[in-house]
C-alpha positions as CSV (number, residue, x, y, z in Angstrom):
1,X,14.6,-25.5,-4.7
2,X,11.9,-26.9,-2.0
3,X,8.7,-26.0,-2.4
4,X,8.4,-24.5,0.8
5,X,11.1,-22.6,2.2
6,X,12.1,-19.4,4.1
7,X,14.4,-17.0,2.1
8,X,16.7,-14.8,4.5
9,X,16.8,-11.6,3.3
10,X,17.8,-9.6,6.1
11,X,19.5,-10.6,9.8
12,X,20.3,-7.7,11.9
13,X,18.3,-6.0,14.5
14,X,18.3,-2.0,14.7
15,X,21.5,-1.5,12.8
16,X,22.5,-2.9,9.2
17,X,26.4,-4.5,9.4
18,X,28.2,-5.0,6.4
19,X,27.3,-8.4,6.2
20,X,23.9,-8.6,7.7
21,X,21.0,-6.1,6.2
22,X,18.2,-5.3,8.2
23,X,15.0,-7.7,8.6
24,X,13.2,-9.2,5.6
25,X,12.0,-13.0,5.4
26,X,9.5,-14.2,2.8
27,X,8.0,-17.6,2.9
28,X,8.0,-19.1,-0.3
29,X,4.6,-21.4,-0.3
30,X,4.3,-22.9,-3.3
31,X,3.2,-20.5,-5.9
32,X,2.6,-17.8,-3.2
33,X,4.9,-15.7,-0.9
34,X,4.3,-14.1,2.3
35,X,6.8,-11.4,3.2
36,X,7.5,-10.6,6.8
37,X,8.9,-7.3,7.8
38,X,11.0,-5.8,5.3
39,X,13.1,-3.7,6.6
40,X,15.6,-0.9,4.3
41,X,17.3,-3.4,1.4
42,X,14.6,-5.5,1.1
43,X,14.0,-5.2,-3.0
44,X,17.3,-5.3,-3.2
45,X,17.7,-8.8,-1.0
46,X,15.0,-10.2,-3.2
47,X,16.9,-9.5,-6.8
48,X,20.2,-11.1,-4.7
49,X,18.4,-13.8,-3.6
50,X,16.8,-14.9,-7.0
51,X,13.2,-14.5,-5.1
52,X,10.5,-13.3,-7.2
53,X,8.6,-10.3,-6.0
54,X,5.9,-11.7,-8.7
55,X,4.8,-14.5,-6.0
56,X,4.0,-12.1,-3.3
57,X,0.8,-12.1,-1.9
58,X,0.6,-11.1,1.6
59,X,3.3,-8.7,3.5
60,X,3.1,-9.1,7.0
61,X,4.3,-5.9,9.4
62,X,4.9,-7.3,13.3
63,X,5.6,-3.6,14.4
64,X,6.4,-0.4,13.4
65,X,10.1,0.0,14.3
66,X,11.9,1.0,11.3
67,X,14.2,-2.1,10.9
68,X,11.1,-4.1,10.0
69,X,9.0,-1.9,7.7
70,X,11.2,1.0,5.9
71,X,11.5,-1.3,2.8
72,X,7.8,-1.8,2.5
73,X,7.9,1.7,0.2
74,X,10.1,0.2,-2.3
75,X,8.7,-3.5,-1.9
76,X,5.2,-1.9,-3.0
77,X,6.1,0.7,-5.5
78,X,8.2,-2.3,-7.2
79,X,4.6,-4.7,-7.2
80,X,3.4,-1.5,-8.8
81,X,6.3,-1.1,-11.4
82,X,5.7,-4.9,-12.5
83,X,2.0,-4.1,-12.7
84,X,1.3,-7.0,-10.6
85,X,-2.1,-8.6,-11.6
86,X,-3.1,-9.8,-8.2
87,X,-4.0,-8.0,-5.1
88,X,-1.3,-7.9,-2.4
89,X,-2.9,-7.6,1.4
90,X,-0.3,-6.0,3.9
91,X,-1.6,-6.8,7.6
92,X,0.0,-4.8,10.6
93,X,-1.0,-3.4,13.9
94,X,-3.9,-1.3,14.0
95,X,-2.8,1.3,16.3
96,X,-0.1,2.2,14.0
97,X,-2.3,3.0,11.2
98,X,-0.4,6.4,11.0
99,X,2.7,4.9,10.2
100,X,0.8,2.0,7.8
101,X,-0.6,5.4,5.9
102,X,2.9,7.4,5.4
103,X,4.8,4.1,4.6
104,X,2.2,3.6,1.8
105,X,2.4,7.0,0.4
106,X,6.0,7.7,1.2
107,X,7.4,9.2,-2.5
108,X,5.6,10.1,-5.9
109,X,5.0,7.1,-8.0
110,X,2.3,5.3,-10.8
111,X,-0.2,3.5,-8.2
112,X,-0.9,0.7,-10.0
113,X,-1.1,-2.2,-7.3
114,X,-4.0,-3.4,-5.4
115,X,-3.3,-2.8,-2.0
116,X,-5.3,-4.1,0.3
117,X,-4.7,-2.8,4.1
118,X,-5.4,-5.2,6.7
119,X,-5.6,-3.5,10.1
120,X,-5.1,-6.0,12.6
121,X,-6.4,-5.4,16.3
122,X,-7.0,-9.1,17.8
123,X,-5.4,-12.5,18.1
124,X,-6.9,-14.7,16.0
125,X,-7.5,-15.4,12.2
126,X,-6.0,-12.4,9.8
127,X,-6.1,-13.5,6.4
128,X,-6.1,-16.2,4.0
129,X,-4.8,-18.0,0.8
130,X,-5.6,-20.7,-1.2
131,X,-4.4,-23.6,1.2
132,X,-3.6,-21.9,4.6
133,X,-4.5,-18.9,7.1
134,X,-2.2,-16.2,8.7
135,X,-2.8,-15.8,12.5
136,X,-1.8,-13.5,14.8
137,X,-0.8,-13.0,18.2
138,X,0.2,-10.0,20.1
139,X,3.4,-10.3,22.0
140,X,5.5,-8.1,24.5
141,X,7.2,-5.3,22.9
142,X,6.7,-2.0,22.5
143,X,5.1,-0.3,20.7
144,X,2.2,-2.9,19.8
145,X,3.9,-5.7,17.9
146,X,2.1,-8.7,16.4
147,X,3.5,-12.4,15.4
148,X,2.6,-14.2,12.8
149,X,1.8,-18.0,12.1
150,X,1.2,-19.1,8.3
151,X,-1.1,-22.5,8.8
152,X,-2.0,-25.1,6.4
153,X,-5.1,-26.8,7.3
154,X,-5.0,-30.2,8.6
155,X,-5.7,-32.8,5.9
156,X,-6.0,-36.6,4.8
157,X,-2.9,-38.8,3.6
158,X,-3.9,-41.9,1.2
159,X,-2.7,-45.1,1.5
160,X,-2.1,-46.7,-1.6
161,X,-2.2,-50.4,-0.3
162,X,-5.5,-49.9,1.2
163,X,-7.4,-48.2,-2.1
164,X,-5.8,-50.7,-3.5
165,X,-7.6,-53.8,-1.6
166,X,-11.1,-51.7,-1.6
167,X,-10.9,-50.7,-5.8
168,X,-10.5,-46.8,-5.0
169,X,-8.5,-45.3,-8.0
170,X,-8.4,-42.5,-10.7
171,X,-10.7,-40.2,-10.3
172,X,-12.7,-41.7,-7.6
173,X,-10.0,-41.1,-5.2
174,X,-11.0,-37.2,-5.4
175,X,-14.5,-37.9,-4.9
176,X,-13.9,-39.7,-1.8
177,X,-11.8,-37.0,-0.8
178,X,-14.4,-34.6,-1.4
179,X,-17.4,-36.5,-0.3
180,X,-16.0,-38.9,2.4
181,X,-18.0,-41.9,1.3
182,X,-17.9,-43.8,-2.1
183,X,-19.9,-46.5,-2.9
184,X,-17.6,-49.4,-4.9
185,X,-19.5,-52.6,-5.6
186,X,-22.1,-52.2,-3.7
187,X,-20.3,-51.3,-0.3
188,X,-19.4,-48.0,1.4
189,X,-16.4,-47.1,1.7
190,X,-15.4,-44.1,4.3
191,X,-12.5,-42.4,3.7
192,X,-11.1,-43.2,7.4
193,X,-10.8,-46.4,5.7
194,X,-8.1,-45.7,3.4
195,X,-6.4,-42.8,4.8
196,X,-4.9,-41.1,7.9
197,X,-4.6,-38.0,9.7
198,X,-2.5,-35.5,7.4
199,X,-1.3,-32.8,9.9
200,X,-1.4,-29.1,8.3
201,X,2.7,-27.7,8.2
202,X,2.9,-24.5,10.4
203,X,5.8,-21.6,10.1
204,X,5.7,-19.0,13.0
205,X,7.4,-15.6,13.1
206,X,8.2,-14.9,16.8
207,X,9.9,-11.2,16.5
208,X,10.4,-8.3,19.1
209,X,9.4,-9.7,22.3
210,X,9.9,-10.7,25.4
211,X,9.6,-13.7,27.0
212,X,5.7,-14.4,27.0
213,X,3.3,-17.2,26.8
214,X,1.7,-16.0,23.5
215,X,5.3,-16.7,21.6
216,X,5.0,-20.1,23.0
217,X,1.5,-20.2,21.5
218,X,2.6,-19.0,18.2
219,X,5.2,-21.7,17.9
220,X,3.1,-24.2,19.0
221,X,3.5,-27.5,17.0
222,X,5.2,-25.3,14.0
223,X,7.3,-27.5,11.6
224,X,10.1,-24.0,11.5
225,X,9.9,-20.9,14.3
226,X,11.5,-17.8,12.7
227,X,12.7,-16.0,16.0
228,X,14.2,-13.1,16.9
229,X,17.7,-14.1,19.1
230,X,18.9,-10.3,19.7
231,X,21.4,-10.9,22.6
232,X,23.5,-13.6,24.0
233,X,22.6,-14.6,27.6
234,X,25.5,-12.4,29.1
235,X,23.6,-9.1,28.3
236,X,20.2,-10.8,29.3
237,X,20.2,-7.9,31.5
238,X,19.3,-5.5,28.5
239,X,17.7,-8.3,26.7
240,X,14.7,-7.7,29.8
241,X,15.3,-3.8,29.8
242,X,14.3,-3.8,26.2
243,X,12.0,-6.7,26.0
244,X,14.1,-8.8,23.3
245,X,14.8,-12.7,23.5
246,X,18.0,-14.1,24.7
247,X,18.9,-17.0,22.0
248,X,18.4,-19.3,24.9
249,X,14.8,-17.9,25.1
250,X,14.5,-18.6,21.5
251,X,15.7,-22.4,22.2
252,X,13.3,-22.7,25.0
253,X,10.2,-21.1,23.0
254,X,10.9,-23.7,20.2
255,X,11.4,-26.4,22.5
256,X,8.2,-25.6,24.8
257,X,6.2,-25.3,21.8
258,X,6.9,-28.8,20.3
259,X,8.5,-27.1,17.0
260,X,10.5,-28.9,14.7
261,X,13.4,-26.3,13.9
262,X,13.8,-23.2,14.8
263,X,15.8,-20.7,12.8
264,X,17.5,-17.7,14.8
265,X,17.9,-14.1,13.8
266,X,17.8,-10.3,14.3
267,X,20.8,-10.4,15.9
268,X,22.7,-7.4,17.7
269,X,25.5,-5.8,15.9
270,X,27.4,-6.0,18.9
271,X,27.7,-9.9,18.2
272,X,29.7,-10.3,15.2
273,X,30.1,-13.9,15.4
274,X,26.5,-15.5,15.7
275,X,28.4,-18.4,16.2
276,X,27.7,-17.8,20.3
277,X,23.8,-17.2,19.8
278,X,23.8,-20.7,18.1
279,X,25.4,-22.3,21.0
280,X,23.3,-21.0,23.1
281,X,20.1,-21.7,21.3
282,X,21.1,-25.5,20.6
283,X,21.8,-26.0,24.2
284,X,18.4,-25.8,24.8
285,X,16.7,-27.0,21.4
286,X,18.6,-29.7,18.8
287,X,17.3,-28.3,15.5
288,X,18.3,-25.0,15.3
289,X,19.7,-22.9,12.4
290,X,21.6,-19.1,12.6
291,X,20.2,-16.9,10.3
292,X,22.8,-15.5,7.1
293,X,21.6,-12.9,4.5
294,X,20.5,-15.2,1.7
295,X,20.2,-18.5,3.1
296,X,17.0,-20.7,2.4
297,X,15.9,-23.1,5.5
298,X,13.4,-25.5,3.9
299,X,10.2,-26.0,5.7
300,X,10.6,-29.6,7.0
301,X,8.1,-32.2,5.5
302,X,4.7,-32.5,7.4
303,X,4.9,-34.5,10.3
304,X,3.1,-38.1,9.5
């Protein structure tokens, strides 16, 4: 099991199929998950896909459309039934604080999570973890609908041949790291000496939207885009009317944006083959990946 990876746990847009359940990703990140838009299912999806809901720490709602938040009632009262020990932040759109509030209280139940609403209003910096940052980015849908971007911060890479030939080892390595000089018989040594550039990894969740140049931001230089492929480019058409991607627009976000791989979903039901979308899409873009209830897509290795 990669330590980084995106669990599936719902595909379909609107309508639930037999084989595709409404939205639901989490981002498994190490010790940590961040789930985005659970739709109806989701705590289900979770016990099916042998994802813990112990690891969850932020839930991230792009809009308030039912297929991507009617499972954050069950998602929550479940944290609550584990007696989860940490806080859980849920960030969504501000102006749909109304919905945030009935979601929250939806059913009689033990409170006995730490919820911590995160009204978002404004691109930019949302929340935080340990080792990375959730942005957002407003996109073109209606009604107000944020993306998401999960960041790790750019870093340092250490090469062993180099500490080697300046006596860097054990401990000391983490105190160069920290301070960025060392002193080692009587010379300094700077850790641009013995290291390069680490690039941070970056997963963005492009969902309902329409063509834009903020979805292009969001993907920007992301190592996987999670994006929303509702409609074939035959029904374009209605893909415009009701500002959705095309999975061609999907393939040309990802490709625009210098991402890495780019993994398709939300899919019409009127599509029961996504066999087309993924045609489409990797015309366009090489890496790309059609979304299946279940499936794990690993977060590729950072780029060196």
């Amino acid at each position: 099991m990669a330590d980084r990876e995106l669990v599936v746990l719902g595909s379909a847009s609107q309508t639930p199929t037999r084989h595709r359940n409404h939205n639901g990703y989490l981002l498994r990140w190490g010790a940590r998950s961040v789930l985005v838009d659970p739709g109806e299912g989701t705590q289900r999806q979770l016990l099916l896909a042998g994802a813990s809901p112990a690891a969850i720490h932020h839930i991230c709602i792009t809009h308030f459309h039912g297929d991507h938040c009617l499972g954050l009632p069950g998602v929550l009262q479940r944290l609550s039934l584990d007696r989860l020990p940490h806080p859980v932040e849920v960030l969504y759109p501000a102006d749909g604080q109304v919905y945030f509030d009935r979601l929250r209280r939806a059913s009689v139940y033990q409170d006995q999570l730490d919820v911590r609403a995160v009204p978002v209003a404004d691109d930019g910096r949302a929340a935080a973890g340990p080792d990375f940052v959730v942005e957002a980015r407003r996109l073109d849908h209606e009604p107000t609908t944020f993306g998401w971007r999960v960041v790790e911060p750019d870093g340092r890479h250490f090469l062993a041949d180099r500490l080697a030939a300046v006596g860097v080892r054990g401990p000391d390595v983490a105190r160069l790291r920290d301070a960025g000089v060392l002193e080692v018989d009587g010379r300094t040594v700077a850790l641009a000496e013995v290291s390069e550039p680490r690039p941070g990894q970056r997963v963005a969740f492009v969902m309902d939207t329409g063509m834009c140049e903020a979805a292009v931001a969001l993907a920007d230089r992301a190592d996987l885009v999670v994006c929303e492929a509702t409609f074939a480019g035959a029904d374009a058409r209605l893909a415009r009317r009701y500002r959705h991607l095309t999975a061609g627009d999907a393939g040309r976000i990802a490709r625009d944006a210098g991402a890495r791989r780019l993994l398709i979903t939300h899919f019409s039901q009127r599509y029961p083959d996504a066999r087309v979308l993924l045609d489409e899409a990797a015309a366009v873009f090489s890496d790309v990946v059609a979304a299946e209830d279940l499936l794990r897509v690993p977060v590729p290795p950072r780029r060196r």
